[in-house]
C-alpha positions in Angstrom: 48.4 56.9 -34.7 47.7 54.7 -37.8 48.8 50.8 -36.4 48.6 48.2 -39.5 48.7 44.7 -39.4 51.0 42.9 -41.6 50.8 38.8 -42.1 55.0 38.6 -42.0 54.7 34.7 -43.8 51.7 35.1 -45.9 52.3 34.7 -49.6 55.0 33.3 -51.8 58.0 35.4 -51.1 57.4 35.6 -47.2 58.7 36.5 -44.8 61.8 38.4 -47.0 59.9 40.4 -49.3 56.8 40.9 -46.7 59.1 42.8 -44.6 61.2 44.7 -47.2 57.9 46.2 -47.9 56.8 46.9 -44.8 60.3 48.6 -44.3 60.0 50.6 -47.4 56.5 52.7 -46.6 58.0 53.1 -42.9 61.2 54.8 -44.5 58.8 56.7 -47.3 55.7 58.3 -45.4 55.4 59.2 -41.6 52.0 58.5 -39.5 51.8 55.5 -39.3 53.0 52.4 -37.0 53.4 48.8 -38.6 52.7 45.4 -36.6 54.3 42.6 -38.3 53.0 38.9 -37.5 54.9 35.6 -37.4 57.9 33.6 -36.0 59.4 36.5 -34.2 63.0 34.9 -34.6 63.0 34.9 -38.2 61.3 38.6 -38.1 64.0 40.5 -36.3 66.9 38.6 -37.7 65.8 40.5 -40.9 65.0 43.3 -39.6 68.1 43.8 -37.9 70.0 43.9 -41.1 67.6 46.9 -42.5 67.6 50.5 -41.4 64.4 52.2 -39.9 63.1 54.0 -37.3 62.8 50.8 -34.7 59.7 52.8 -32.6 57.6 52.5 -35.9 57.3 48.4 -36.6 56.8 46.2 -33.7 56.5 42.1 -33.7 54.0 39.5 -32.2 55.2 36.3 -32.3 53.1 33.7 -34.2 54.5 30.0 -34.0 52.3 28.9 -37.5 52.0 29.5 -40.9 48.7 28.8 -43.2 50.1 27.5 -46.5 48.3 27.3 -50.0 47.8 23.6 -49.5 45.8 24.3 -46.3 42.2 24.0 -46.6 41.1 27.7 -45.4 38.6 26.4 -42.8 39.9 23.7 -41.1 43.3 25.7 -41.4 41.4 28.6 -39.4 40.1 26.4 -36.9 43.0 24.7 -36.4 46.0 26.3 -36.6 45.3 29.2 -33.7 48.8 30.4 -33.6 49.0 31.2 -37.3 50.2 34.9 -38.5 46.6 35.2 -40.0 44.8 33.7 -37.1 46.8 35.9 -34.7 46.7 38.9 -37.0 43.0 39.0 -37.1 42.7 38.6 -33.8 44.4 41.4 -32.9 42.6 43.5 -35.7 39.2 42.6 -33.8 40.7 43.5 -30.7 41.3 47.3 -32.0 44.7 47.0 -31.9 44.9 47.8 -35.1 43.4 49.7 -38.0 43.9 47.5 -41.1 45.2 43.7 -41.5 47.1 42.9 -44.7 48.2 39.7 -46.0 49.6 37.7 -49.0 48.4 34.6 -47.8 46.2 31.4 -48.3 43.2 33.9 -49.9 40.7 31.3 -48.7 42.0 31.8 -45.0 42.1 35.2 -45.8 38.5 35.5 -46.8 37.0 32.7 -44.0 38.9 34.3 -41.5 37.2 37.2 -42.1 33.8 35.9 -41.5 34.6 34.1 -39.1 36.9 35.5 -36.8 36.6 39.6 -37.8 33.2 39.1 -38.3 30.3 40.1 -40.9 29.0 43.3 -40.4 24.8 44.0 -39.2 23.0 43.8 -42.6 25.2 42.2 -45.0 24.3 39.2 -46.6 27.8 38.7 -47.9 30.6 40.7 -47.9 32.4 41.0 -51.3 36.1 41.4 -52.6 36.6 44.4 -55.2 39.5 45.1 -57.7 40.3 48.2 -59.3 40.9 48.6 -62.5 41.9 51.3 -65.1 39.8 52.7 -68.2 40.5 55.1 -70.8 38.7 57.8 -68.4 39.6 56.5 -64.6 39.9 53.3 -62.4 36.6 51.2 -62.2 36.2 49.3 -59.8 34.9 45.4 -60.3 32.7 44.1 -57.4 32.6 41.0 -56.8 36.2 39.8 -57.4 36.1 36.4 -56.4 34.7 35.9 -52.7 30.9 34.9 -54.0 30.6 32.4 -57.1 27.0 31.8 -56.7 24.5 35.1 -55.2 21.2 36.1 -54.9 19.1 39.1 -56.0 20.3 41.3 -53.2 23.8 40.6 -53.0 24.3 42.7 -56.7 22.6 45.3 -54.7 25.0 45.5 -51.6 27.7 44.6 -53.7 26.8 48.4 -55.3 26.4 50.1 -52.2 29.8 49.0 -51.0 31.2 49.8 -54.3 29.8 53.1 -54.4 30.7 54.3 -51.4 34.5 53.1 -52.0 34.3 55.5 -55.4 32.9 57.8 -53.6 35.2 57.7 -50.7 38.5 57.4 -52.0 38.1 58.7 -55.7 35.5 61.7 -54.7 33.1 60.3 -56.7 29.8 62.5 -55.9 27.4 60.1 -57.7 29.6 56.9 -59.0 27.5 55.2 -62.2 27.0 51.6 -61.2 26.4 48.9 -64.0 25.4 45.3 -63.7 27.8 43.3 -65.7 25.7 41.6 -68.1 25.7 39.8 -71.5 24.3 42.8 -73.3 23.2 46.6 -72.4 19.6 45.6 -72.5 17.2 45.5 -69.8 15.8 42.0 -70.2 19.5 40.1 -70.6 20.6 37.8 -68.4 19.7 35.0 -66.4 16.5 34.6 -63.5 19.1 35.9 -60.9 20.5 39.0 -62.9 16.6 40.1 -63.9 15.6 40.4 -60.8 19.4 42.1 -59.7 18.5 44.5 -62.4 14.6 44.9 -61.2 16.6 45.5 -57.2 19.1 48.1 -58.6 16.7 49.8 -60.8 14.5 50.8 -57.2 17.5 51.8 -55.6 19.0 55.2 -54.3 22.4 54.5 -56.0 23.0 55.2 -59.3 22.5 52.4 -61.2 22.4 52.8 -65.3 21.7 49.6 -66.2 23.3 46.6 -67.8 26.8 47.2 -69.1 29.1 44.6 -71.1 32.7 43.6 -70.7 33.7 46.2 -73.0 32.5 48.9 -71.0 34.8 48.4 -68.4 37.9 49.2 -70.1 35.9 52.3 -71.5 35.1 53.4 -68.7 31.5 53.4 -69.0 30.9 52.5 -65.3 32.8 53.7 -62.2 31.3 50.5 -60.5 31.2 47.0 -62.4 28.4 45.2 -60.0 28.9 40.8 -61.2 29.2 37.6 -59.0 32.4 36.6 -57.8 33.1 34.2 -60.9 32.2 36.6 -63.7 34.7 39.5 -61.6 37.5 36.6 -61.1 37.5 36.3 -65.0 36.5 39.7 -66.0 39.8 40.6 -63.5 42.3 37.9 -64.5 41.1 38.7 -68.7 42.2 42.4 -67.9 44.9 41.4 -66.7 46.4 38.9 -68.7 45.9 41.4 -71.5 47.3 44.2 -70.3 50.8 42.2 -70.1 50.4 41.0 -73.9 50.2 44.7 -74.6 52.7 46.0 -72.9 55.0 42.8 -73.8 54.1 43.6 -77.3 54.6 47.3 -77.0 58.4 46.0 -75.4 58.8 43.9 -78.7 58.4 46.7 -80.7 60.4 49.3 -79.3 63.6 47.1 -78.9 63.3 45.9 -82.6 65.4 47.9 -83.8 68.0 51.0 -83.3 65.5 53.2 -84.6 62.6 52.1 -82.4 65.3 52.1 -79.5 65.7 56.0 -79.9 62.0 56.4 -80.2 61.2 54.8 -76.6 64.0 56.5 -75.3 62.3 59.8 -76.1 59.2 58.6 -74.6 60.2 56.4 -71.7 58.6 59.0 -69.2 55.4 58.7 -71.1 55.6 54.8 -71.6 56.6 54.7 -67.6 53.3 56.3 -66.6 51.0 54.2 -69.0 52.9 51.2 -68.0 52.0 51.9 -64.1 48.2 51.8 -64.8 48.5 48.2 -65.9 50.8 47.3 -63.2 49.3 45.1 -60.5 51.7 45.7 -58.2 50.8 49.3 -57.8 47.1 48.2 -58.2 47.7 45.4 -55.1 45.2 45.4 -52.4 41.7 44.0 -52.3 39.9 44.9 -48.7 37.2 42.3 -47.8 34.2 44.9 -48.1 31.6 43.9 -45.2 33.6 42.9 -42.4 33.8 44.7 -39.5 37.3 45.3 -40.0 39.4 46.3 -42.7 41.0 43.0 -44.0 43.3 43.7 -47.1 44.0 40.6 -49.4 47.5 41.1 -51.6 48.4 38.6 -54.3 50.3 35.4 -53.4 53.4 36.5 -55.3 53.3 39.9 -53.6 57.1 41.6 -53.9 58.4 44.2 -51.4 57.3 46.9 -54.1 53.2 45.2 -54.0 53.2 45.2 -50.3 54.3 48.8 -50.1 51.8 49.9 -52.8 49.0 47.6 -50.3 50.1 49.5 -47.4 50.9 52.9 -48.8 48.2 53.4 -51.8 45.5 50.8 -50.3 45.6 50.4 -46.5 46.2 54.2 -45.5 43.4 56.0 -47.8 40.9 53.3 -47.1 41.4 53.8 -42.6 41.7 57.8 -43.4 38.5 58.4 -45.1 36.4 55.9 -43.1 35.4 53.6 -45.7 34.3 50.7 -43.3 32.7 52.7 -40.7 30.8 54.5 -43.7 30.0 50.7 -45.0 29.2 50.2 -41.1 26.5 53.4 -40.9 24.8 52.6 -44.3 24.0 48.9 -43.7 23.3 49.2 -40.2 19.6 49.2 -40.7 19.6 46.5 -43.4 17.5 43.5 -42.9 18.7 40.0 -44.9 18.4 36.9 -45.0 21.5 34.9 -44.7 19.9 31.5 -43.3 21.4 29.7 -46.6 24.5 31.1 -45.9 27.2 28.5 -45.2 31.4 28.6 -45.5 32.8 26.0 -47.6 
């Protein structure tokens, strides 16, 4: 049976919303057990006002919370009770199969490395996010977890990306690009020519540089960049897709005759809508762990953390993306002695 690991205070609306989540994918899908993490008092007083089948979600206790203001390693090192501390813990123990949490992302991310663990052969593990194009999601790798890289972190940053299209989307060959400043082969910085010389030797399928534009246009099914350029590229996307759809809103409640129009296409609007919606996009697993950590966004609602759990968690444990991460890299030699956690 499936057992995931849910951070009860992590993120901006814990623990109310954490749980109301966690109580929703119990009540939708079977398979699954949840383990929720955190001051057990508060826990089951909510709980007890929900209905659920009580064999499926148990509690450990956890007497600390990380909060945003904590800086993540110190807070790690410190604060040993803490849902994430605890959470993690029990994730590297095996008992459980996924970890999510809405909290302190820097915890998230150093807890990670430090307590879950970096798998054989990565130099740095790497936080994707999904996003749609006019022909299916691409997914953007890095997302935020590595500002600054070498040559052969665009590299693994592919592999891990390919194998999570591959995996979850069935993806036979996914077309990875090197975000870039233009399509052609000799743009870019030091670091991204020789990232391009890397990929270009590779057994993935790499087809060179691709802009910003490609992304939305589906170019790519992989989007390989640093963590800053994905952070932007990601938050960009984003931000636009609610101007659209707030300006798509303005329009159809102009006027009576624009009222009637959305009313006949609410069920199409409703669908395009959900491809923008982060909520049902929520989820970001910490790709080169050995573990599978899942990072939702700090103002996570019940509806995100059912989508993490539900759309995220479940596919990613059921068609072995980690272990498959696991097997490829396992016979990967690096470097990592200028590696450091800030």
């Amino acid at each position: 049976m499936i057992n995931i690991i849910v951070d009860a205070m992590g993120g901006d609306n814990a623990p109310d919303s954490i749980i109301d989540g966690c109580v929703e994918a119990i009540n939708i899908k079977e398979g699954f057990n949840i383990t929720l993490v955190g001051k057990s008092e508060i826990i089951e007083s909510n709980l007890s006002k929900k209905e659920f089948n009580r064999d499926r979600i148990s509690i450990v206790n956890a007497t600390e919370v990380i909060t945003g203001d904590d800086t993540p390693t110190r807070a790690i090192r410190s604060k040993k009770d803490s849902s994430i501390v605890v959470g993690m813990k029990l994730l590297k123990e095996n008992k459980g199969d996924a970890f999510i949490s809405a909290g302190n992302t820097g915890a998230i991310m150093t807890g990670a490395l430090l307590i879950v663990g970096r798998m054989k052969g990565v130099d740095r593990p790497s936080l994707p996010a999904l996003v749609p194009s006019k022909k299916d999601m691409v997914l953007i790798i890095d997302a935020g977890m590595n500002t600054v890289c070498r040559p052969i972190n665009y590299l693994q940053f592919g592999i891990m990306g390919s194998i999570y299209m591959r995996l979850i989307y069935k993806k036979e060959s996914p077309k990875v690009g090197l975000l870039n400043v233009g399509s052609e082969d000799a743009k870019g910085n030091s670091t991204l020519k020789q990232a391009f010389s890397i990929l270009s030797s590779s057994q993935i399928n790499f087809v060179g540089n691709t802009e910003g534009n490609n992304i939305p246009g589906g170019d790519v099914d992989v989007a390989v960049c640093d963590g800053y350029a994905g952070n932007v590229a990601l938050k960009l996307y984003e931000g636009a897709g609610s101007l659209f759809l707030g300006e798509l809103k303005k329009i159809f409640t102009s006027n009576i005759v624009t009222k009637l129009c959305y009313l006949m296409l609410k069920p199409f609007f409703k669908s395009f809508k959900s491809k923008f919606d982060p909520d049902e996009l929520a989820g970001a697993p910490v790709l080169g762990v050995n573990g599978l950590v899942i990072k939702s966004h700090g103002s996570s609602k019940a509806k995100t953390i059912r989508y993490a759990i539900l759309n995220r968690a479940i596919p990613l444990i059921e068609n072995g993306v980690v272990n498959e991460i696991k097997e490829q890299f396992k016979n990967m030699e690096v470097d990592s002695s200028d590696d450091k956690i800030d």
